[in-house]
C-alpha positions as CSV (number, residue, x, y, z in Angstrom):
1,X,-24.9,-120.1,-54.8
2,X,-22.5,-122.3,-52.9
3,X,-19.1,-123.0,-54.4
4,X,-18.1,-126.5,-54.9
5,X,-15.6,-127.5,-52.8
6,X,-11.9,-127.9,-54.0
7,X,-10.9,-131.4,-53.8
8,X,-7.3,-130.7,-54.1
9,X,-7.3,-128.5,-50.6
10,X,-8.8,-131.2,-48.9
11,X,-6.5,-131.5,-45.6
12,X,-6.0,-135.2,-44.4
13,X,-8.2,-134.8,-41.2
14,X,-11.1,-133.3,-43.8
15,X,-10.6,-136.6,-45.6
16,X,-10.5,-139.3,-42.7
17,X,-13.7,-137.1,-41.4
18,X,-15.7,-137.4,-44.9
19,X,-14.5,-141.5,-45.4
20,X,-15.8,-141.7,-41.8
21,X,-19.2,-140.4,-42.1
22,X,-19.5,-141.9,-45.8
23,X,-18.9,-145.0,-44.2
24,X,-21.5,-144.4,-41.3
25,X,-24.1,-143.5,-43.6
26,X,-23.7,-146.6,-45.7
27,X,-23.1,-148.9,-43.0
28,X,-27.2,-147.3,-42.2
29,X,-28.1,-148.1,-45.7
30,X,-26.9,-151.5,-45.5
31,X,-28.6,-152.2,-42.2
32,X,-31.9,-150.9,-43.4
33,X,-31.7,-152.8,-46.7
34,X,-31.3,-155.4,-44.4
35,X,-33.8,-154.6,-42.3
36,X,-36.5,-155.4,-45.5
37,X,-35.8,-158.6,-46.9
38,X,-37.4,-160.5,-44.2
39,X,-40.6,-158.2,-44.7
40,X,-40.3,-159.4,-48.3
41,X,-42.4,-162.5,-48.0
42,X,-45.2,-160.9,-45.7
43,X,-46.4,-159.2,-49.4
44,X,-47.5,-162.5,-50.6
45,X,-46.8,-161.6,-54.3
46,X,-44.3,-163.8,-56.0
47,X,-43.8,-161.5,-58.7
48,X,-43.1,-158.5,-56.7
49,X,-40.9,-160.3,-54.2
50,X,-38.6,-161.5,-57.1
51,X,-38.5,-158.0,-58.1
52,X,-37.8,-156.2,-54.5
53,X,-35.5,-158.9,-54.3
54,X,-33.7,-158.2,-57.0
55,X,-33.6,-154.7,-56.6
56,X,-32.2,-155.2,-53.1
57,X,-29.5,-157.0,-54.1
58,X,-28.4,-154.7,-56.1
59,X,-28.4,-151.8,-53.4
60,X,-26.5,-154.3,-51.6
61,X,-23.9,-154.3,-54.2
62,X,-23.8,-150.4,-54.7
63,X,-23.4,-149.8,-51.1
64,X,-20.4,-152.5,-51.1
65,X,-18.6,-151.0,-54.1
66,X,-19.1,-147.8,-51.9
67,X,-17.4,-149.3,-49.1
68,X,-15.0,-150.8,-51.4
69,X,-13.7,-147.6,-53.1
70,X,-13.2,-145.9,-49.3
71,X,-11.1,-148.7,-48.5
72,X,-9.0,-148.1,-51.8
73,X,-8.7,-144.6,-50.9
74,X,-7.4,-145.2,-47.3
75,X,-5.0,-147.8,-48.3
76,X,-3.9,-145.3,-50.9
77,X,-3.3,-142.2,-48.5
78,X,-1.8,-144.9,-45.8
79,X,0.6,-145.8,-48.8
80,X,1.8,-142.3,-49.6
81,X,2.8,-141.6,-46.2
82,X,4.9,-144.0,-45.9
């Protein structure tokens, strides 16, 4: 079994490497979210459009808060070097 990784030895390069492929991966998310509402329509189904709507909206949101909180975290290490 692996052991989980201690956050607290994280070197700063480790940590500018994970906020950069975090934010790569949902930077993809986003674009493929994206990439379905105009598909949306095509199911003819009022019902389930407002509902796929819906739901994408909210991925939208959860990918931003993700993007949001890597932000936080770089303004935060920028902060405490200087």
């Amino acid at each position: 079994m692996c052991e989980p990784l201690d956050w607290l030895h994280l070197g700063g390069m480790e940590r500018k490497a994970a906020i950069q492929n975090i934010r790569e991966q949902a930077n993809q998310i986003a674009a493929h979210v994206t990439a379905i509402h105009p598909l949306v329509p095509g199911l003819a189904d009022p019902p389930t459009q407002g509902e796929l709507l819906k739901a994408l909206y909210e991925l939208t949101k959860s990918v931003e808060v993700v993007k949001k909180q890597l932000l936080r975290l770089e303004k935060r290490d920028d902060s405490a070097v200087v």
